[in-house]
C-alpha positions in Angstrom: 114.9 108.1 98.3 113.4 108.2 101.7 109.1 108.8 101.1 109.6 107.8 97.6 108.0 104.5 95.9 110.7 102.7 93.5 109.1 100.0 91.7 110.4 97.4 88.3 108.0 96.2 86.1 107.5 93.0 85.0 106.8 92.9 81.5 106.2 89.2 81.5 102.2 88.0 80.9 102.6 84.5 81.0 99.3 82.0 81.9 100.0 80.0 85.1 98.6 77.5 86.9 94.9 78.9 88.9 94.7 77.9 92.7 91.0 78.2 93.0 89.7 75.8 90.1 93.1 74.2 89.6 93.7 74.7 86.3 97.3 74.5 84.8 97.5 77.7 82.3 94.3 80.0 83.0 95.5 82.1 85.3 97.2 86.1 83.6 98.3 88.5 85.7 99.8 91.9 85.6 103.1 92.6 88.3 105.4 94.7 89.4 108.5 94.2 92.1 108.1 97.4 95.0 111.6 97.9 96.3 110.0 100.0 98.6 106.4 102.3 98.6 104.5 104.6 101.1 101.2 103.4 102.7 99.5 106.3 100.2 100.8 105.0 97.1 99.8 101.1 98.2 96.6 102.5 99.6 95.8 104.3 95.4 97.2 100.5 94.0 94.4 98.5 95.7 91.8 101.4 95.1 93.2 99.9 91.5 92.4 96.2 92.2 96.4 95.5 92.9 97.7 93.4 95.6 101.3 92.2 97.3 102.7 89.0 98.1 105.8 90.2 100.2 107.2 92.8 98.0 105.9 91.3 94.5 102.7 93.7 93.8 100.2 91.9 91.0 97.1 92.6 89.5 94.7 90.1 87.8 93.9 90.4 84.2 90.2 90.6 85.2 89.3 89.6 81.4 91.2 87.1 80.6 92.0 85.1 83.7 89.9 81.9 84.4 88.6 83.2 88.0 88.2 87.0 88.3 89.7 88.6 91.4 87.7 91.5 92.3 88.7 93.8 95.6 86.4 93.6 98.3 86.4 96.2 101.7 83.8 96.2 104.0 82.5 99.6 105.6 83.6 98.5 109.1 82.4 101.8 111.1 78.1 99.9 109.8 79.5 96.5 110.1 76.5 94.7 111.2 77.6 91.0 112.0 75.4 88.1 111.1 73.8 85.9 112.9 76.1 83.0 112.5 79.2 85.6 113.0 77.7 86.4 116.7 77.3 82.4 117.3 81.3 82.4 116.3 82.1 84.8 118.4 79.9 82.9 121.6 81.3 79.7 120.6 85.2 80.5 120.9 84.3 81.8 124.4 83.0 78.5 125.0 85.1 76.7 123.5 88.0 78.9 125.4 86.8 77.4 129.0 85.8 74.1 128.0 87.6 72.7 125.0 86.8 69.9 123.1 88.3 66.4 123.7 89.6 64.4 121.0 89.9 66.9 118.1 91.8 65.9 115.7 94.6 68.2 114.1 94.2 69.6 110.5 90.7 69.4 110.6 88.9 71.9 108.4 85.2 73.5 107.5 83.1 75.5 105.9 84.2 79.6 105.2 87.7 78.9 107.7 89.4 77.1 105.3 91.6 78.9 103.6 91.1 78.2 99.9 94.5 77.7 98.0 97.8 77.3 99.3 100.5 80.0 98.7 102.9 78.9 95.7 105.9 80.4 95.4 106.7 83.7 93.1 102.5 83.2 92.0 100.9 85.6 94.0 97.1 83.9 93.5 96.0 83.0 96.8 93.9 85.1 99.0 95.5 86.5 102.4 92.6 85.5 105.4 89.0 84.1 106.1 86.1 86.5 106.8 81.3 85.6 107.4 78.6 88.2 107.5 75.4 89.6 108.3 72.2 91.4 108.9 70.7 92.4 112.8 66.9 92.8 113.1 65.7 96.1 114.1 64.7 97.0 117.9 62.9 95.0 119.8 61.8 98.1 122.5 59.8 99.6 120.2 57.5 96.1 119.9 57.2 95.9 123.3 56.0 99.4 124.0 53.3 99.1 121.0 51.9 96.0 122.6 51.7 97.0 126.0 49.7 100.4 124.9 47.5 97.9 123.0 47.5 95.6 125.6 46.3 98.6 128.1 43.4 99.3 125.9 42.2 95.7 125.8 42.7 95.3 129.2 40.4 98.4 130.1 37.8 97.3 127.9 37.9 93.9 129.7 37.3 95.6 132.7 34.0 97.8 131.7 32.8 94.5 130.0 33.2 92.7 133.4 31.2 95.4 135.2 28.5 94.8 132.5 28.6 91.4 133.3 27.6 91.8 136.9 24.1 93.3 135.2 23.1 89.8 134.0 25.6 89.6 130.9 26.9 86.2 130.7 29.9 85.8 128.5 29.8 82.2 126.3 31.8 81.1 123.1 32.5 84.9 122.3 28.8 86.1 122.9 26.7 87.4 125.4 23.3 86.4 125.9 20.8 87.8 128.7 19.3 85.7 130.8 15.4 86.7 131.0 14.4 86.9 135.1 10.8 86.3 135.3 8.9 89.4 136.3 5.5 90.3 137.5 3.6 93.4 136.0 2.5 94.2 140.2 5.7 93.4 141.3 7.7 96.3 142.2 11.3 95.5 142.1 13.9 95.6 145.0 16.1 98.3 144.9 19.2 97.9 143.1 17.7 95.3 140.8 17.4 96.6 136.5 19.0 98.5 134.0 21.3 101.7 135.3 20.0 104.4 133.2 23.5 106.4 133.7 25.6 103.7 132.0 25.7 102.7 128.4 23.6 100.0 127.0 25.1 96.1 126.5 27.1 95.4 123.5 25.9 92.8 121.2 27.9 90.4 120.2 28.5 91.4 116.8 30.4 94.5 118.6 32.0 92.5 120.8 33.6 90.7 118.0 34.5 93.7 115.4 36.3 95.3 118.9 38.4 92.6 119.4 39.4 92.4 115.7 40.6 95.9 115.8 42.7 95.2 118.8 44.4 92.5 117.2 45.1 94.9 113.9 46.3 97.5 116.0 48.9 94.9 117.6 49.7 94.0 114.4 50.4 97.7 113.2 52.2 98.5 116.3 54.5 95.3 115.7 55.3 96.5 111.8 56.1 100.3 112.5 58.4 98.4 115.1 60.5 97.0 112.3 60.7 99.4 110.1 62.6 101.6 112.4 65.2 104.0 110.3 68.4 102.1 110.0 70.8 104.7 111.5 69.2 103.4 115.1 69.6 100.2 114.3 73.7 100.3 113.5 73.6 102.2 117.0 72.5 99.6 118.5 74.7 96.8 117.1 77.4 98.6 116.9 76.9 98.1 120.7 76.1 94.7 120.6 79.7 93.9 118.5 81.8 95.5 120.9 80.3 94.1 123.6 80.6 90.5 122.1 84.0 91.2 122.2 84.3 92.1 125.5 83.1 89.0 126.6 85.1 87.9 129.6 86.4 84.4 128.8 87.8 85.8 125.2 90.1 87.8 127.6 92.3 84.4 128.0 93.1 84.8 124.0 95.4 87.8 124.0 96.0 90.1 120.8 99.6 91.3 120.1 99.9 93.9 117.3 103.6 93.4 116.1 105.4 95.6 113.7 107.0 93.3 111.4 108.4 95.2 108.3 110.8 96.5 110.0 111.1 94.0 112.5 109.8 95.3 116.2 112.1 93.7 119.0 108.3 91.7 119.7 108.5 90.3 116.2 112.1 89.2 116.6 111.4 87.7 119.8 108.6 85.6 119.0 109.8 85.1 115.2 110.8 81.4 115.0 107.4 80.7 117.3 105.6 82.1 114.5 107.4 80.5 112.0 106.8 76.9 113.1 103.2 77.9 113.6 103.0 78.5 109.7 104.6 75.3 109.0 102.4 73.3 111.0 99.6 75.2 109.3 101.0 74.6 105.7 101.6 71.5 106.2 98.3 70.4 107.7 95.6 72.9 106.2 97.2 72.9 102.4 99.3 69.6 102.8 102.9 71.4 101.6 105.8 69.7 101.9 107.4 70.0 104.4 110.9 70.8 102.5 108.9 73.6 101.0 108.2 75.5 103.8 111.4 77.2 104.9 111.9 79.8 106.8 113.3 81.8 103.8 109.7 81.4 102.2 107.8 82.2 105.0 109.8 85.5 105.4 109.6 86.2 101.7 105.8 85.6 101.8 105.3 87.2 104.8 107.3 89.4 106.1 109.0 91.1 103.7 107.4 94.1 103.1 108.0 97.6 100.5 105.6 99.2 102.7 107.4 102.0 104.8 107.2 103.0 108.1 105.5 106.1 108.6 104.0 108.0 111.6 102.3 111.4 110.3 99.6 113.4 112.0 96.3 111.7 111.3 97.6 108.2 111.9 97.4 105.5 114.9 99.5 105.6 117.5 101.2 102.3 115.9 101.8 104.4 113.0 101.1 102.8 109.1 102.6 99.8 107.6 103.0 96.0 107.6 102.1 94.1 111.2 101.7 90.8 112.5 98.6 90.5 114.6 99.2 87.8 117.4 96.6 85.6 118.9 97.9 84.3 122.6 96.2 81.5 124.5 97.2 80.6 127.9 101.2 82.1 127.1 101.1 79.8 123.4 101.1 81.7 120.4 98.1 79.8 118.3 97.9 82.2 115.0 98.7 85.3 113.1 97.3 87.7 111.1 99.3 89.4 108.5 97.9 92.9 108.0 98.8 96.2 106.3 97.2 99.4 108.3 96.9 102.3 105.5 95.8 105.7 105.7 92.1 104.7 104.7 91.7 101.0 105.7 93.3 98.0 107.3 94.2 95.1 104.6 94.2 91.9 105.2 97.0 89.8 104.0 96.9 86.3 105.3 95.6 84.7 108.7 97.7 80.8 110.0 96.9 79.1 112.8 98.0 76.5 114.5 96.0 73.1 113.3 95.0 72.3 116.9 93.2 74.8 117.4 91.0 74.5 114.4 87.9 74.3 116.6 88.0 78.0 117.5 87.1 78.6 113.9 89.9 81.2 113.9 89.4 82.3 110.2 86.1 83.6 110.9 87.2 85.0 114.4 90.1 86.7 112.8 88.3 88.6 110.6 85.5 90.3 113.0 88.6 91.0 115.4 90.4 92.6 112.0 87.5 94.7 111.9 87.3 95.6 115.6 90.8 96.5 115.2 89.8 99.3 112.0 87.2 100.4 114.0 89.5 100.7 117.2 92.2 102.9 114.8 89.4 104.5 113.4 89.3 107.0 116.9 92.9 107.9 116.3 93.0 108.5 112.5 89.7 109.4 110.7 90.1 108.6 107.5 90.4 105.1 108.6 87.1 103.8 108.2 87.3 100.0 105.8 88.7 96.7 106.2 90.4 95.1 103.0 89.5 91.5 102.7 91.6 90.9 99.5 89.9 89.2 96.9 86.2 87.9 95.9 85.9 85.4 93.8 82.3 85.0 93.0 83.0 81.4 91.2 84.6 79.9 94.2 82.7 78.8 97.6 85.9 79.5 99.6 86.3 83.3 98.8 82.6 83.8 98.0 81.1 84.1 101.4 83.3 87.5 102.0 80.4 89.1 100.6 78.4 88.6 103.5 80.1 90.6 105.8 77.8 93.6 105.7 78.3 96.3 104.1 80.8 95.6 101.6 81.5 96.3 98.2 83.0 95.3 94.8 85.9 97.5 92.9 84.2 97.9 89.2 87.3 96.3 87.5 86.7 99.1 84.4 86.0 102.6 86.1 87.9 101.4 89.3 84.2 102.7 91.7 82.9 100.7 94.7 79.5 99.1 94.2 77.6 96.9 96.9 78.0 93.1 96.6 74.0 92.8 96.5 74.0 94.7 92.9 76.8 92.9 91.5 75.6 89.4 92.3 73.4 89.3 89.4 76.1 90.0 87.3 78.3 88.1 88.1 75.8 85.4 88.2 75.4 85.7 84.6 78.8 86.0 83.7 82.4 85.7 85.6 83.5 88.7 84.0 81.3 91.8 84.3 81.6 95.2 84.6 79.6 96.1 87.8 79.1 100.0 87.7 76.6 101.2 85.8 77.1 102.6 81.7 78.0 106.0 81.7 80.6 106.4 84.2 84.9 106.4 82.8 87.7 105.9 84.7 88.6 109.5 85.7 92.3 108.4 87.1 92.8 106.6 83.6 93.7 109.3 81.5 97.3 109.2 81.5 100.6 110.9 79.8 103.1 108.7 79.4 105.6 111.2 79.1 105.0 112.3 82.4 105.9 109.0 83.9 108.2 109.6 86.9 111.4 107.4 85.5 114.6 106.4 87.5 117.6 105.9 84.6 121.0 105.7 85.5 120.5 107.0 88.8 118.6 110.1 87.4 115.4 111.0 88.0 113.7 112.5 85.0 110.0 112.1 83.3 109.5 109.6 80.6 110.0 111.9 77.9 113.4 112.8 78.7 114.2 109.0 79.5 112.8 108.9 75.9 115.1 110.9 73.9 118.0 109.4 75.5 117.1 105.7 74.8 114.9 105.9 71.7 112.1 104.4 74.1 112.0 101.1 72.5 109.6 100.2 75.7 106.8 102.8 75.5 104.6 99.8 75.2 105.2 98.4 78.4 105.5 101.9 80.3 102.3 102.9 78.5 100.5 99.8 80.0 102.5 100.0 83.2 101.0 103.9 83.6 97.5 103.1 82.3 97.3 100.0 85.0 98.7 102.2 87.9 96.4 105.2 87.2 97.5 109.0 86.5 98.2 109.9 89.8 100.3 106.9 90.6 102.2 106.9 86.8 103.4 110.5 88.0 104.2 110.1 91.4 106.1 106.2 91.9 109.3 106.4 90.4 109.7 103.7 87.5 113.2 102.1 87.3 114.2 101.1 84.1 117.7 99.6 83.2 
């Protein structure tokens, strides 16, 4: 059923072991098998806080699991890149002429590890690494307001220095006048006293109150600076990101977007090259077996995909659906991004890289060129406009610093609405679990009818109710969750099979 989504549900709500704080049987989840699904229907699931690992699609029990998951997307047409994201970006460029001697492999720090390993058939572990950030407003504006200041001072200075050619005598901030001794017959040469057609000397007290409003008026001119509106300020570092990128020596690390599900004739080419560069990483980043990483995981994991191929008016000219993302260096292939490009966002899978090259602090670099690349799609297909970084996990250091990349925001795991990171922190610092929209507000996509859940029996297609009254619909339990988890519009649209 060609433009169809067929999915199986799992009925199954077993505890398993947690890969963030390594407990054995905290972990609940909710999931689903997709034999295959449009990019629109994927693209409502995550909107829902779901998520794939190859074609198994899951979603945490947000109130009962040890470490909630909550979706996070960042807004990547106001991306505003840290501080410490700009210094990545200038340090793989560096790093790209003159690497470092003596590194050794497997290495790992800070925000580019990549938390817990994948384990088989337990979809848990978060796809890629992404750092964030906040840009200080224009510095033009500063400049100009202390050069007019600056002007005033400066013209003051100079009709102070002409009063000083009178007699005035400038000393520790004052002036003083220095008494010439004078003769009541004496007549005085010409040119000599006080010029009637310019104003009288300052005192010193004057002189001191003047140069205290020049300094305040500096001071004024340097805050209205700052407090430029903020829609000039993403101008200008929108600017300032692209033109990190284009920084000549990152053109020696290539990018290859390769259409893996189904496989491109690049992907096929290059598929055992990126195969052994997920090993290496497996092994040496999450310290895997190496009997465990097969080839038949590593295509299960992560390239196997339900998402179809589709290329409709309004999307890129790559079209929607599951991709590798290729980083080149010097004709090696050194990592890979595993994304899915959906109508409204690009999502983030999983990033590997090859150990040696853990220097380049690829997870971080990954993710701003992940966002480069939504923002690059963005010109082709408007309604493109976020980047999917999985999940944030507020309890754990490894997938809490997603938050910083600026702006992003938090799916409410109750009403299923986007709230910014910086209100939900509070929460969540108070408790794991929280619901981060604000009281009042329902679910308006959780109203469902479960007879009007789209099932596929026998090779029929017919709505639940029918489905019903031919089996005595000894599952409505599990439907009934299935269709509240999914949301109306998906419940009545993906076609359920049941057996």
């Amino acid at each position: 059923m060609s433009g169809r989504s067929i999915v199986e549900w799992f009925a199954e709500h077993e505890a398993y072991r947690c890969g963030y704080c390594g407990c054995a049987d905290t972990n609940f989840s909710h999931g689903m098998w997709a034999h295959t699904m449009t990019c629109q229907d994927y693209q409502d699931l995550i909107d829902r806080g779901w998520r794939r690992s190859g074609k198994y699609v899951y979603k945490p029990t947000m109130d009962q699991t040890c470490c909630p998951q909550y979706t996070i997307k960042c807004a990547a047409l106001q991306f505003r890149p840290s501080r410490s994201q700009k210094k990545v970006i200038k340090k793989v460029a560096k790093l790209l002429v003159n690497p470092p001697t003596g590194s050794k492999s497997g290495e790992q720090g800070g925000p580019d590890s990549q938390g817990p390993s994948m384990v088989e058939d337990i979809p848990d572990r978060q796809p890629s690494n992404v750092d964030v950030p906040q840009v200080s407003s224009g510095e033009t504006q500063v400049v100009a307001g202390a050069q007019q200041v600056t002007a005033g001072a400066t013209q003051d200075k100079e009709s102070g220095l002409s009063r000083e050619s009178q007699g005035d005598v400038k000393e520790g901030g004052a002036s003083c006048e220095i008494e010439k001794p004078s003769s009541s017959n004496k007549v005085p040469r010409p040119g000599e006293g006080p010029d009637p057609t310019k104003p009288p000397c300052k005192k010193a007290k004057l002189l001191r109150k003047q140069r205290k409003q020049e300094k305040e008026a500096l001071r004024q001119a340097a805050e209205s600076a700052q407090s430029l509106p903020w829609k000039k300020e993403q101008k200008e570092e929108k600017k300032l990101f692209e033109d990190f990128l284009k920084d000549q020596a990152l053109s020696r690390l290539e990018m290859r977007l390769v259409r893996s599900e189904p496989n491109s004739e690049e992907f096929s080419r290059t598929r055992m090259e990126s195969f052994e560069v997920y090993k290496k990483y497996q092994i040496a980043i999450h310290k895997d077996e190496p009997d465990k990483c097969t080839m038949k995981q590593w295509t299960r994991f992560l390239v196997d995909s339900p998402l179809q191929e589709e290329h409709k008016p309004g999307t890129p000219a790559c079209g929607n659906g599951s991709f590798h993302q290729q980083y080149w260096l010097d004709g090696k292939l050194i990592a890979v991004g595993v994304v899915d490009i959906l109508p409204n966002c690009v999502s983030s899978v999983y990033l590997y890289y090859d150990p040696d090259y853990h220097y380049l602090s690829l997870g971080t670099y990954s993710a701003l060129r992940e966002i480069a690349l939504t923002r690059q799609l963005h010109e082709s297909a408007p309604r493109l406009e976020y980047y999917y970084m999985g999940f944030y996990i507020h309890t754990c250091s490894k997938m809490k610093y997603k938050g910083n990349y600026d702006p992003s925001f938090l799916l409410c795991p109750e009403v299923y609405s986007w709230v910014p990171v910086e209100k939900c922190r509070p929460k969540l610092d108070a408790s794991n679990y929280a619901r981060l929209e604000d009281p009042g507000k329902a679910d308006e996509n959780g109203n469902i009818d479960v007879d009007r859940v789209l099932v596929l029996y026998e090779q029929q297609l017919m709505p639940y109710a029918i489905y019903r009254a031919l089996t005595g619909g000894s599952d409505e339990d599990d439907v009934r969750l299935y269709a509240t988890l999914a949301g109306r519009i998906c419940a009545e649209r993906i076609i359920l099979f049941r057996n």
